[in-house]
N, C-alpha and C positions, 0 to 999 in steps of 0.2 A: 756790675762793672768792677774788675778788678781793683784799676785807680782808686774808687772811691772804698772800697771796701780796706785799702790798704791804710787809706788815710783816717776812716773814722777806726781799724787797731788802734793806730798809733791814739790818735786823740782820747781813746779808753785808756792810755795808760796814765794820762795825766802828769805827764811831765815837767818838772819845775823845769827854772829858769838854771838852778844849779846840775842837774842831770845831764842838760842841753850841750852846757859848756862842756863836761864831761865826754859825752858825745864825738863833741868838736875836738877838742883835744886827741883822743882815738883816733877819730878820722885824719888828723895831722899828725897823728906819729905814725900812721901809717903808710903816709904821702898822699891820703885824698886831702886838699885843701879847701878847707870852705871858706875860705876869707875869713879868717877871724873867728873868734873863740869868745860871744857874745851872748851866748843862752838863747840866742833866735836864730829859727831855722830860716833865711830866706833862702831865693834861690841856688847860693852857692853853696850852702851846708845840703841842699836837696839835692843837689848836681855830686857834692862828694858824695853822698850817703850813696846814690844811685850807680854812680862809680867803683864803691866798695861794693854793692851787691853784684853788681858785674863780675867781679874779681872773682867775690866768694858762692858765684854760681847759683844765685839767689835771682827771681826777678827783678829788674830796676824799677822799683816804684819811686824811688826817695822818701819812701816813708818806712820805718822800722817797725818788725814787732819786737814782743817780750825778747826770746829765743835769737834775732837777728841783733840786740842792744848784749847780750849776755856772750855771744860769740865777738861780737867785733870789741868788748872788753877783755875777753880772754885772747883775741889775739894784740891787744895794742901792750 
């Protein structure tokens, strides 16, 4: 299954709590909003994240890899 396979990348990369905000921050200088800029992904940073890979022509899982955290730093 896709979904899952997307979700345990991300959960290999072992992302702090500081990364996350990171993240968030990107995602809202981009205009995906995830509610806040907290180091937790709930639904609304899974709904930006899933948003931005829309944009950038990526599947929308809401979950990141390595190469999809590395692009959306270089465009934010």
């Amino acid at each position: 299954d896709p979904a899952v396979q997307a979700r345990l990348a991300e959960q290999a990369l072992g992302l702090n709590r500081d990364q996350r905000r990171a993240i968030q921050r990107q995602l809202a200088l981009l205009g995906f909003d995830p509610r806040g800029i907290d180091g937790l992904f709930g639904p609304a940073s899974r709904a930006a994240i899933a948003a931005w890979q829309t944009a950038s022509g990526a599947p929308a899982s809401g979950f990141l890899d390595r190469d999809q955290i590395l692009r959306l730093a270089a465009q934010a």
